[in-house]
FINU-319684 format. One line per 10 residues: their letters; for each residue x, y, z of N, C-alpha, C, O. Coordinates in Angstrom, 2 decimals. Atoms other than C-alpha are relative to their C-alpha. Layout:
BEGIN
A> X,Y,Z,X,Y,Z,X,Y,Z,X,Y,Z | ...
# end
This chain:
BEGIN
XXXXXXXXXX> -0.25,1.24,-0.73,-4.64,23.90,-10.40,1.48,-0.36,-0.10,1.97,-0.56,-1.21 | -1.18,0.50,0.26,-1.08,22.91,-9.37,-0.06,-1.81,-0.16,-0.79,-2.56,0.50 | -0.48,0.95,0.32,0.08,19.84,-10.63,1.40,-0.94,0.65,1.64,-2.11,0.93 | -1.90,0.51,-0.22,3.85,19.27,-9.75,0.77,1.53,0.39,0.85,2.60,-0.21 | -1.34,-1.20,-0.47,6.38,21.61,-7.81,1.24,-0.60,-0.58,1.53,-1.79,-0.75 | -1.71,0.81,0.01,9.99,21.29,-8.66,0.02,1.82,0.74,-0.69,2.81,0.58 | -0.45,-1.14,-0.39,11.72,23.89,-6.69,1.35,-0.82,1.18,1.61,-2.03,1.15 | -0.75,0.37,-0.68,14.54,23.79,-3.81,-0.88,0.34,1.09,-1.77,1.19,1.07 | 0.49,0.71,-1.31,13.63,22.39,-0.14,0.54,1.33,0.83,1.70,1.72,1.00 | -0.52,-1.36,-1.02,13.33,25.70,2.20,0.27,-0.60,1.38,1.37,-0.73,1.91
XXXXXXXXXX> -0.16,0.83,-1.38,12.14,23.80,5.64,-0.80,-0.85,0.12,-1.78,-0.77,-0.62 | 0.81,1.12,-0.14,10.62,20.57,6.97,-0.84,0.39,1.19,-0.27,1.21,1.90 | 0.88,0.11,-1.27,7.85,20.52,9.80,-0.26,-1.12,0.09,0.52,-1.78,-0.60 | 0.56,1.05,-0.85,6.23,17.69,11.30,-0.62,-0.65,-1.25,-0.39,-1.82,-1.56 | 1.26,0.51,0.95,3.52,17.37,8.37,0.42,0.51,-0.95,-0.03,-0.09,-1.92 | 0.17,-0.50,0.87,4.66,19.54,6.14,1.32,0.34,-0.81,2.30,-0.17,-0.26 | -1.56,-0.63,0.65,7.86,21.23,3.49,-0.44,1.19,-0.50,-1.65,1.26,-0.67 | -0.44,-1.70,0.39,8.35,24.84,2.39,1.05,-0.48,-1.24,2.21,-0.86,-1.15 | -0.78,0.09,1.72,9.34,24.42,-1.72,0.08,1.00,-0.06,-0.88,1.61,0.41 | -0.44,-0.99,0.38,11.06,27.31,-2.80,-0.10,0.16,-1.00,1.02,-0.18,-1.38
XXXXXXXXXX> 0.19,0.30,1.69,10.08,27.54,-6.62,0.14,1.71,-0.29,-0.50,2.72,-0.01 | -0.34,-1.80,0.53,11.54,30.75,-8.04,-0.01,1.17,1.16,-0.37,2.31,0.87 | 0.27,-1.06,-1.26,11.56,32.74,-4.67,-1.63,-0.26,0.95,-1.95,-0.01,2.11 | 1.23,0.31,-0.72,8.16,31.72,-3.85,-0.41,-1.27,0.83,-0.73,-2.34,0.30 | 0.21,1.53,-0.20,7.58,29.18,-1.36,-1.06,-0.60,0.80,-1.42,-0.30,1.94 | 1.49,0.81,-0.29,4.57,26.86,-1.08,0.04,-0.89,1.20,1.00,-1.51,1.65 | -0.01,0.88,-1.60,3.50,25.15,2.10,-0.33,-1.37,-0.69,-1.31,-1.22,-1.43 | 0.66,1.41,0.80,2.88,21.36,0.60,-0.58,-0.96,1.49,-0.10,-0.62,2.57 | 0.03,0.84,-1.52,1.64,18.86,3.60,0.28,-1.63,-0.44,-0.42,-2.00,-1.39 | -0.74,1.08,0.30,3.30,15.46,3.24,-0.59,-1.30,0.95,-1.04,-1.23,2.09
XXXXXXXXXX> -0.26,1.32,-1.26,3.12,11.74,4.68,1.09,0.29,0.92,1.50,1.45,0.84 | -0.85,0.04,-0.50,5.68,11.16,7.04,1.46,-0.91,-1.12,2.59,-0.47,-1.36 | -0.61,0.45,1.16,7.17,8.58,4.35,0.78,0.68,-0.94,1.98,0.45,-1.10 | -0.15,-1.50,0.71,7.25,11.84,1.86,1.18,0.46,0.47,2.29,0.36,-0.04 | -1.49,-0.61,-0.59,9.43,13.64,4.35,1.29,-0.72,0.02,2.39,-0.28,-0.30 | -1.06,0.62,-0.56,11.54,11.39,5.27,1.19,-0.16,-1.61,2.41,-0.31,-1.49 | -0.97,0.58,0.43,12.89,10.76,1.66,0.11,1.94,-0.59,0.92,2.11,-1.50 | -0.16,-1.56,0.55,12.83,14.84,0.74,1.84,0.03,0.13,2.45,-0.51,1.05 | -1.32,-0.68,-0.45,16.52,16.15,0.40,0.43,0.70,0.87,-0.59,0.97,1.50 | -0.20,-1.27,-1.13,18.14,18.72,2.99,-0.46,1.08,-0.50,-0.75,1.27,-1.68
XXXXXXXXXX> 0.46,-1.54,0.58,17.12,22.11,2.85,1.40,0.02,-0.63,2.48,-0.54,-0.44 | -1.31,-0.51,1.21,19.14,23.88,-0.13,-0.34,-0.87,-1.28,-0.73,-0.30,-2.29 | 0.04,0.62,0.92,18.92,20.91,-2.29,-1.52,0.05,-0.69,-2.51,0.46,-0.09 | 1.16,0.03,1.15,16.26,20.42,-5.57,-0.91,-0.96,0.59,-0.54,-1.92,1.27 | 0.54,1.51,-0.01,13.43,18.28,-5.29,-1.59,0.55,-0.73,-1.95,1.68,-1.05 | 0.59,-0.58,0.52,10.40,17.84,-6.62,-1.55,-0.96,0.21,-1.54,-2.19,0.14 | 0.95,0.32,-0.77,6.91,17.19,-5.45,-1.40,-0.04,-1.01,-1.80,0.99,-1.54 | 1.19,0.02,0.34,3.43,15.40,-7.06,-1.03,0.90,1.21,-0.98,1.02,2.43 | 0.85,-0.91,-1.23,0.54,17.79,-5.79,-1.13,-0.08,-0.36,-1.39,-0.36,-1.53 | 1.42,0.01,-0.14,-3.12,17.96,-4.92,-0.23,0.93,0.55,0.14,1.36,1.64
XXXXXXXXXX> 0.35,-1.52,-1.23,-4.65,20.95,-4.28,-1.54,-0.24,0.31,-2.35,-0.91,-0.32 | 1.34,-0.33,-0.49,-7.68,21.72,-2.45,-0.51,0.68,0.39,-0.22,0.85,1.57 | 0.19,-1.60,-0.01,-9.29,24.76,-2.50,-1.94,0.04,0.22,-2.94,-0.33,-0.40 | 1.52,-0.22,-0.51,-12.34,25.84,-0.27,-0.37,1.60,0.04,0.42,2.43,-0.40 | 0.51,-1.44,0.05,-14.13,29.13,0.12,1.03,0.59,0.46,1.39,1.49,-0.30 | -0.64,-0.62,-1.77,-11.63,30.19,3.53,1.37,-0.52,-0.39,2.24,0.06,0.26 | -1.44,0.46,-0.19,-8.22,28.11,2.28,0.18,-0.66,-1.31,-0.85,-1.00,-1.88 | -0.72,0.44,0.73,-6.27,26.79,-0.31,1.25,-0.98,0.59,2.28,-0.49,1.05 | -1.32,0.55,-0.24,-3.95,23.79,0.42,0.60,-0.89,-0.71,-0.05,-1.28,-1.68 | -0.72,0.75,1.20,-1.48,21.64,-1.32,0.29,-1.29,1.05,0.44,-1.24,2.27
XXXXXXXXXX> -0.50,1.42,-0.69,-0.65,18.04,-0.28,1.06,-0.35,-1.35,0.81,-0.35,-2.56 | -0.77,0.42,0.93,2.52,16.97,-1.77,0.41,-1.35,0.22,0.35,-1.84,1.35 | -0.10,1.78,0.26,3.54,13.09,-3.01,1.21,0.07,-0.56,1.42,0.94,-1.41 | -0.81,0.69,0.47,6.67,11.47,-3.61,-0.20,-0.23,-1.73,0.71,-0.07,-2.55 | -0.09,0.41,1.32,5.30,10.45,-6.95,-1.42,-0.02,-0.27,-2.08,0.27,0.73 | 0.94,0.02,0.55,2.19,10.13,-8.91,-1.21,-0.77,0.87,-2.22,-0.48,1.51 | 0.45,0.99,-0.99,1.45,6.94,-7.51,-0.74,0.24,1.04,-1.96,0.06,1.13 | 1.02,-0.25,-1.33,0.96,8.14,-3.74,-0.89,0.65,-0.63,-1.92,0.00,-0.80 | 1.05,-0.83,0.29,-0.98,10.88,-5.16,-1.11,-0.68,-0.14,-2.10,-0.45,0.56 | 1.38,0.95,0.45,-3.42,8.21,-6.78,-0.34,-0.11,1.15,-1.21,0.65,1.55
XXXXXXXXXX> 0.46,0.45,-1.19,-3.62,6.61,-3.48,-0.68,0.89,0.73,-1.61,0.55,1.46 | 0.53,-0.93,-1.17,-4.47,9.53,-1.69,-1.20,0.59,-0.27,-1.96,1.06,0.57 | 1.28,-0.23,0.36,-7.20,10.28,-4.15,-1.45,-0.99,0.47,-2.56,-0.60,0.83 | 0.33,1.02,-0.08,-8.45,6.86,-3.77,-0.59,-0.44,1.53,-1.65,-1.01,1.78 | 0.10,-0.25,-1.81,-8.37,6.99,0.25,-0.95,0.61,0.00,-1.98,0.02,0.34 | 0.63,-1.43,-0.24,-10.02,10.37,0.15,-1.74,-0.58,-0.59,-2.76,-0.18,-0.03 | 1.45,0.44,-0.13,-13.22,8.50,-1.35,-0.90,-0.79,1.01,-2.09,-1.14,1.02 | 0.58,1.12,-1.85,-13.83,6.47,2.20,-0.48,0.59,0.75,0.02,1.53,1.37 | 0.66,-0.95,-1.24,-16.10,7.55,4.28,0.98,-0.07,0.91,1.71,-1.03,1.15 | -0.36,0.15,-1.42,-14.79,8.60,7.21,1.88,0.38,0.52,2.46,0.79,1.53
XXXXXXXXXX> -1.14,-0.39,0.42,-11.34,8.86,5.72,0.44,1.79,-0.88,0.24,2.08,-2.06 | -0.17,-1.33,0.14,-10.21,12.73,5.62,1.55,0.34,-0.63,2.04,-0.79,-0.70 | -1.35,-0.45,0.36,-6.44,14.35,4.20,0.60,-0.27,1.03,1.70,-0.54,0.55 | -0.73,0.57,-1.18,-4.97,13.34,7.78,0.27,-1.10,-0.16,1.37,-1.60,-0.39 | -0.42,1.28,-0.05,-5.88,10.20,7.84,0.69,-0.76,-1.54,1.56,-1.63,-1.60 | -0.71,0.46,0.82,-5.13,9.59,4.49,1.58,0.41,-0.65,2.16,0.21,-1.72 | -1.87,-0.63,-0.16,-1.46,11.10,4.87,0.18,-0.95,0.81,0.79,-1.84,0.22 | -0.07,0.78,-0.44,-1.56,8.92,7.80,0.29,-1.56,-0.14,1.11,-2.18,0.55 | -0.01,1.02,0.34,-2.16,5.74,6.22,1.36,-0.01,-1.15,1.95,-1.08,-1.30 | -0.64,0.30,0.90,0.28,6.61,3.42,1.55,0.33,0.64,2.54,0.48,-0.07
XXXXXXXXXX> -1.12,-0.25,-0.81,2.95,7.26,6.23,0.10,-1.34,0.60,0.74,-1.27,1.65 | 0.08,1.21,-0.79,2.65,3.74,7.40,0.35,-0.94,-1.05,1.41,-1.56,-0.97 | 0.14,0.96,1.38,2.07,1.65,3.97,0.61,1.31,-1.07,0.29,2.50,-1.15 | 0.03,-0.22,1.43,3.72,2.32,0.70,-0.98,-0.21,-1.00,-1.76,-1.14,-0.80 | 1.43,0.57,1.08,1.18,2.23,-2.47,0.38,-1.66,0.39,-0.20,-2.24,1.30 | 0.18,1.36,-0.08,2.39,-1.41,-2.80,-0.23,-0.91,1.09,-0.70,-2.04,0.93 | 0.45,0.95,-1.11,2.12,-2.64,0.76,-1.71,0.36,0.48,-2.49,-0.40,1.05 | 1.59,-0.28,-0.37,-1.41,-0.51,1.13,-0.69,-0.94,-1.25,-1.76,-1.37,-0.84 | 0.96,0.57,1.46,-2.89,-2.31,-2.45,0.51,-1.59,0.59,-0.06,-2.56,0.08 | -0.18,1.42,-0.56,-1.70,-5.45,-0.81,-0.59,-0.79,1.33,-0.79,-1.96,1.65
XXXXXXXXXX> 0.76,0.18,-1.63,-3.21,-5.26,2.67,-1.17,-0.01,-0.32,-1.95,-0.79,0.22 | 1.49,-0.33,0.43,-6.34,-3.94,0.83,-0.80,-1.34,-0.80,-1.99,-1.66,-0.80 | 0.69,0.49,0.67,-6.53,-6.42,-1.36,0.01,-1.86,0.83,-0.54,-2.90,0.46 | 0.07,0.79,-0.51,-5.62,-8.75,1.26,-1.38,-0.58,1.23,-1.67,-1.59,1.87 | 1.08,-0.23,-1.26,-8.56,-7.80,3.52,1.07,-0.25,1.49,0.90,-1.07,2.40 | -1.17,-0.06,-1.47,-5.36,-7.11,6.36,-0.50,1.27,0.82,-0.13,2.43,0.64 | 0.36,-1.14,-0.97,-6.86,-5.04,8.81,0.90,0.36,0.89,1.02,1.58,1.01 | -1.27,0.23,-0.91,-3.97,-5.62,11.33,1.28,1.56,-0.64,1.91,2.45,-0.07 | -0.92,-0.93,0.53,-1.96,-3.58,8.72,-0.46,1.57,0.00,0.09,2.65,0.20 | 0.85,-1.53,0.59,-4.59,-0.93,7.79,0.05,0.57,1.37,0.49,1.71,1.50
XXXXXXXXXX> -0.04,-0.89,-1.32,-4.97,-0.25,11.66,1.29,0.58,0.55,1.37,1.27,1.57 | -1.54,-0.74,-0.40,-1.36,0.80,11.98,0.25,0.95,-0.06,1.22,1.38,0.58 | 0.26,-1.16,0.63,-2.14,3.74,10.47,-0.90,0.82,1.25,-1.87,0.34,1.84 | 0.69,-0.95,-1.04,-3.06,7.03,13.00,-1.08,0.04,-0.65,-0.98,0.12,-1.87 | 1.39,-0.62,0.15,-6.90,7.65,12.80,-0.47,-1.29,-0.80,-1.60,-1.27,-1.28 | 0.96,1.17,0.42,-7.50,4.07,11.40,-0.23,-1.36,0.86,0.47,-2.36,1.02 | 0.64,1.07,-0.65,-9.74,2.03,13.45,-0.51,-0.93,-0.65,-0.50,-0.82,-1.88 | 0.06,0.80,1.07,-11.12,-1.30,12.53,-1.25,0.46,-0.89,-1.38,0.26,-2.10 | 1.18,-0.43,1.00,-14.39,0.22,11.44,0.71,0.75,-1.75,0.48,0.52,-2.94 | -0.14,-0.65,1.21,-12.75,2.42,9.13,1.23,-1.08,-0.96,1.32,-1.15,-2.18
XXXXXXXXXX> -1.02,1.08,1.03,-9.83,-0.34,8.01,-1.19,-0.82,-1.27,-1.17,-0.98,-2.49 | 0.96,0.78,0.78,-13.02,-2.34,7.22,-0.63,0.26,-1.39,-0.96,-0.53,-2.29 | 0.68,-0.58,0.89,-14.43,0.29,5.06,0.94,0.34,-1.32,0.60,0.68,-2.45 | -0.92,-0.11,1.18,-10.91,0.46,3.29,-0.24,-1.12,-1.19,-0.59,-1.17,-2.37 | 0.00,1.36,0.92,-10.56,-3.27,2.72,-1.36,-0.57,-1.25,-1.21,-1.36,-2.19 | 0.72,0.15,0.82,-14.25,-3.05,1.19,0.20,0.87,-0.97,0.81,0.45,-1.96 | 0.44,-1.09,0.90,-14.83,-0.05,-0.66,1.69,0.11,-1.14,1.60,0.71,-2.21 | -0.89,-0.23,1.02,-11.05,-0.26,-2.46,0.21,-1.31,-0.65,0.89,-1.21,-1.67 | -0.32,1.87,-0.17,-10.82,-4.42,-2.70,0.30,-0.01,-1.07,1.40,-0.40,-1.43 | -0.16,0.50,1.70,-11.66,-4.30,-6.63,1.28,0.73,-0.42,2.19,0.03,-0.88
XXXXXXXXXX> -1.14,-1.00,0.13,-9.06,-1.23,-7.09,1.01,-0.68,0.09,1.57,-0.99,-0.97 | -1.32,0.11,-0.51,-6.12,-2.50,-5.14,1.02,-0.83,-0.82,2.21,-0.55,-0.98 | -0.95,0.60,0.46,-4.96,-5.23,-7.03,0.59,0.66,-1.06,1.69,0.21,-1.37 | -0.94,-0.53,1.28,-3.93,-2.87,-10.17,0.80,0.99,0.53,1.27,1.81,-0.25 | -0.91,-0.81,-0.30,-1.87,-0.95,-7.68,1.21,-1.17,0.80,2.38,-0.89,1.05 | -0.92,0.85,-0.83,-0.26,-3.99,-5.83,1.42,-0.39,-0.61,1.57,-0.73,-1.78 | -0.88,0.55,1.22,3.19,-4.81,-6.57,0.16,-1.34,0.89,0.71,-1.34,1.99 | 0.29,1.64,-0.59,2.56,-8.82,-5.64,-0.51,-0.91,-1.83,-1.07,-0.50,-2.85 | -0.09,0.26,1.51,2.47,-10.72,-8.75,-1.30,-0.27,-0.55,-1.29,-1.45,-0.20 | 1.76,0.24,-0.21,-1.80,-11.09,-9.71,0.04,-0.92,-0.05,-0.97,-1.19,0.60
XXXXXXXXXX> 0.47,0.76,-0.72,-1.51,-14.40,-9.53,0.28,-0.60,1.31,-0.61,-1.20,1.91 | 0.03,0.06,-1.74,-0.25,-14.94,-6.06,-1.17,0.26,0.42,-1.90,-0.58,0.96 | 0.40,-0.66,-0.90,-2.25,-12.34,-5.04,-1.49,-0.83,-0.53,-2.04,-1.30,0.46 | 0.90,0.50,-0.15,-5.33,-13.94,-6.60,-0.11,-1.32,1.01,-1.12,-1.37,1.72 | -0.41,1.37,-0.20,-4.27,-17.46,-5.31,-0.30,0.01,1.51,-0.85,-0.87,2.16 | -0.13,-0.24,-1.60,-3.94,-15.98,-1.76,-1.10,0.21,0.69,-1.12,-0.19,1.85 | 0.68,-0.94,0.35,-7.22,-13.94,-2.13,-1.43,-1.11,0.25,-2.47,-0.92,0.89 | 1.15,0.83,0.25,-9.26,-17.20,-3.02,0.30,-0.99,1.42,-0.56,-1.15,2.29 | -0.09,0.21,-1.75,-7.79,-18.89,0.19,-0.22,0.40,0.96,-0.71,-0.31,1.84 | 0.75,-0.53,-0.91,-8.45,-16.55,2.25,-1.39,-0.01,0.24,-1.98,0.02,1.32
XXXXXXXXXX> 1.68,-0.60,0.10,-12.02,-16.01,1.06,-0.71,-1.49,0.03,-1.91,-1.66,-0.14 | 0.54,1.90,0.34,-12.56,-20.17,0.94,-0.40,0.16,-1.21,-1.51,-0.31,-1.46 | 0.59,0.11,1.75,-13.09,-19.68,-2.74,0.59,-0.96,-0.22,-0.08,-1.68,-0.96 | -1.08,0.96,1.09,-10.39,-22.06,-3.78,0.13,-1.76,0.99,0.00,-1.87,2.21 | 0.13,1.34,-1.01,-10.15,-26.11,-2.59,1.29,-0.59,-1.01,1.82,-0.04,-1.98 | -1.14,0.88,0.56,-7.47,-28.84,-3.57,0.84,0.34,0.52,0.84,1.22,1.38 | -1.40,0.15,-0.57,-3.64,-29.73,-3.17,0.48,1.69,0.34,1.05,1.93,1.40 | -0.83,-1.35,-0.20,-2.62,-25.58,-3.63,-0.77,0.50,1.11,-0.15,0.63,2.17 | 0.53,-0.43,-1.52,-5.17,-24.34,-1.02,0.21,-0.36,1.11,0.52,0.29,2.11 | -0.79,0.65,-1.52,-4.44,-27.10,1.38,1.36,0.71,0.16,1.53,1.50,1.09
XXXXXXXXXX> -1.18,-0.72,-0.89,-0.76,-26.00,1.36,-0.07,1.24,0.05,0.96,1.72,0.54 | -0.45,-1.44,-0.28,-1.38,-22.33,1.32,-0.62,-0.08,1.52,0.23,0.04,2.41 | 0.14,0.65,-1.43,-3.42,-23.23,4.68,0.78,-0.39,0.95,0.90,0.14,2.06 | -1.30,0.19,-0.78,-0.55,-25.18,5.83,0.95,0.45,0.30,1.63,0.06,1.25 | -1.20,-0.63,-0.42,1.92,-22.98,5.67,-1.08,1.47,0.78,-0.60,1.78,1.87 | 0.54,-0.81,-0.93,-0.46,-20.18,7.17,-0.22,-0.44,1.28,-0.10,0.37,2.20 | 0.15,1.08,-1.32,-1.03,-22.46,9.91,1.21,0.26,1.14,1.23,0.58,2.33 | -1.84,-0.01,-0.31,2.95,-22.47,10.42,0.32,1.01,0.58,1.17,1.09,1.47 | -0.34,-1.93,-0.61,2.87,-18.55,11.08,0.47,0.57,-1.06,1.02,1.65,-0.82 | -0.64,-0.60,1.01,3.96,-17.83,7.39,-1.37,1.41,-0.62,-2.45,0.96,-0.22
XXXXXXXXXX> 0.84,-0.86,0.43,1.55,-14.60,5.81,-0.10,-0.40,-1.28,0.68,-0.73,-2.17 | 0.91,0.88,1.32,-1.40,-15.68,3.40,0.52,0.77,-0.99,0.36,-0.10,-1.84 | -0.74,-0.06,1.09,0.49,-13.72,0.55,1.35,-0.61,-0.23,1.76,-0.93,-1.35 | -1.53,0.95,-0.17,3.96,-15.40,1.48,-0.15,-1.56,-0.85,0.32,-2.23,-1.77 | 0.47,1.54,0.39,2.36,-18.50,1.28,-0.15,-0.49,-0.98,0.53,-1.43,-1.41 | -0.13,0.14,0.95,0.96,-18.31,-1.51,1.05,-0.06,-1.28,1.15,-0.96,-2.12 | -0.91,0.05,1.36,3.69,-17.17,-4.05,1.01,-1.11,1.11,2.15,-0.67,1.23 | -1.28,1.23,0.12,5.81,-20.42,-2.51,-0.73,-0.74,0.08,-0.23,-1.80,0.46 | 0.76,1.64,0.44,3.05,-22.88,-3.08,0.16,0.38,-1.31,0.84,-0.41,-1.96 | -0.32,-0.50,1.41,3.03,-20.85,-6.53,1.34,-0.34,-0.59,1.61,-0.91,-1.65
XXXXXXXXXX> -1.27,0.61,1.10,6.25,-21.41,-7.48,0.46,-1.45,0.37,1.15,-2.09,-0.42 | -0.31,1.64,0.24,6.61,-25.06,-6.03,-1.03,-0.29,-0.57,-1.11,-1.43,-0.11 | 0.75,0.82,0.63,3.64,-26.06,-8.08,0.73,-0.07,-1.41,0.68,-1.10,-2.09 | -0.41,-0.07,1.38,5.56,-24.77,-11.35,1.04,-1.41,-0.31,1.09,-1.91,-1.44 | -0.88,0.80,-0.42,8.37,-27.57,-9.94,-0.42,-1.35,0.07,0.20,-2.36,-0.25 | 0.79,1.59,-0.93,5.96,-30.40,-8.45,-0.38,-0.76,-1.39,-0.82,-1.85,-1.04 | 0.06,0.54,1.29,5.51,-31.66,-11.83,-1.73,-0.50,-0.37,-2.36,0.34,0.27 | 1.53,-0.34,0.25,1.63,-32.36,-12.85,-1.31,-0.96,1.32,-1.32,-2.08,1.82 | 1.14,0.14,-1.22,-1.19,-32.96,-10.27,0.69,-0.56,1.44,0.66,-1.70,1.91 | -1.27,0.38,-1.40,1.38,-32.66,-6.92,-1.30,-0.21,1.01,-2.47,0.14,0.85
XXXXXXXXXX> 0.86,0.40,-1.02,-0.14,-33.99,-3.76,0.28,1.56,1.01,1.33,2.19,0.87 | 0.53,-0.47,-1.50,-1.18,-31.64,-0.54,1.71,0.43,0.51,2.14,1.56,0.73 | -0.82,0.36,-0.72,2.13,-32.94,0.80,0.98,0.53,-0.48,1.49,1.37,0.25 | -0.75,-0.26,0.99,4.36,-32.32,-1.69,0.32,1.82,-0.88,1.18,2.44,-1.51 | 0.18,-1.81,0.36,3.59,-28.59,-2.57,0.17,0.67,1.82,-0.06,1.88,1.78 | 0.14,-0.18,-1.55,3.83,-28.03,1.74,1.62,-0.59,0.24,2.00,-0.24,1.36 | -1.24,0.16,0.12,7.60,-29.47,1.22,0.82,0.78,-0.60,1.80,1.33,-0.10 | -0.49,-1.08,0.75,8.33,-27.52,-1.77,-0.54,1.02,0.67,0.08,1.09,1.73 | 0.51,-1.43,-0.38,6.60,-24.38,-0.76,1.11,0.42,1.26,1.44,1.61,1.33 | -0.59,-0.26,-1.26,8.87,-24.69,2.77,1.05,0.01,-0.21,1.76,0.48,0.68
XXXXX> -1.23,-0.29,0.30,11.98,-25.03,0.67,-0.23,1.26,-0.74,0.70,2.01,-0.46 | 0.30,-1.47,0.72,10.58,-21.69,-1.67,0.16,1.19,1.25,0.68,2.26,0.93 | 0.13,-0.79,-0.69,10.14,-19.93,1.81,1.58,0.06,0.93,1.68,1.03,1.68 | -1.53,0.50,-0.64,14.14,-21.09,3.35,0.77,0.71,-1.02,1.84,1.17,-0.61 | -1.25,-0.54,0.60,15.88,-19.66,0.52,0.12,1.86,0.23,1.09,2.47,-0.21
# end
């Protein structure tokens, strides 16, 4: 089982790179993301890998870093979601903006992604929901804060203004971390009004 290439960058394709590791060079298949940050041919680089090996083929998918890799494992358990689409999706979203959409229930985002319709966004935003937040980089409580607004879990002065500023056209994670940090400000039990002032000076700077 390969693990990790390091070798020098032979050629790029569409989907894929040619690592040169000691004279030998491996076909890896990449996001578009992936490629894009690879070096020129000639130069070192060095590639997280997944292999997958059937009766008829052997192939390698290579990752930027560990990270995607996770993700792509993580994808790859969705129905319906195959090594395309989940190259696909990770060519669109970074781990942290996919664990953020996911855990946002953002379908809008997830469908941006080639080969993801809303059925299958749907089946992301469920089947990874609990997962996502320990990959998100959004701070957990925002992202809870945002999470319970969205879902009508949460009531009072901080929900009203995360509401209000969603209202505005601001995005229910935005929102949140600037009602979040004007509540730290608003000094103890702030009104509705008052966190929807602050929060709109948190979102101006």
């Amino acid at each position: 089982m390969i693990g990790k290439l390091k070798g020098v960058v032979d050629s790029v394709g569409d989907d894929w790179v040619l690592l040169d590791v000691n004279g030998v060079c491996y076909q890896a298949f990449c996001s578009a993301r992936t490629l894009q940050r690879l070096p020129r041919a000639g130069e070192a680089a060095v590639l997280s890998i997944e292999t997958y090996l059937r009766e008829d083929m052997i192939r390698l998918y290579g990752f930027a870093n560990d990270l995607e890799r996770e993700w792509f494992r993580l994808l790859m358990t969705v129905q319906g979601v195959g090594a395309k689409v989940a190259l696909g999706v990770l060519s669109v979203l970074d781990p942290g903006a996919l664990a953020t959409a996911i855990a946002m229930r953002d379908l809008t985002a997830l469908s941006r992604a080639p080969g993801v319709g809303k059925r299958v966004a749907e089946r992301l935003a469920t089947e990874l929901k609990d997962k996502a937040p320990a990959f998100s980089n959004a701070d957990p409580a925002v992202l809870k804060t945002a999470m319970d607004v969205a879902e009508a879990r949460a009531s009072g002065p901080v929900a009203e203004a995360v509401s209000a500023l969603v209202n505005l056209g601001y995005a229910q994670l935005q929102a949140a971390a600037a009602v979040t940090a004007a509540a730290k400000t608003a000094g103890e039990e702030p009104t509705t009004t008052t966190l929807i002032r602050l929060g709109l000076k948190e979102l101006a700077r």
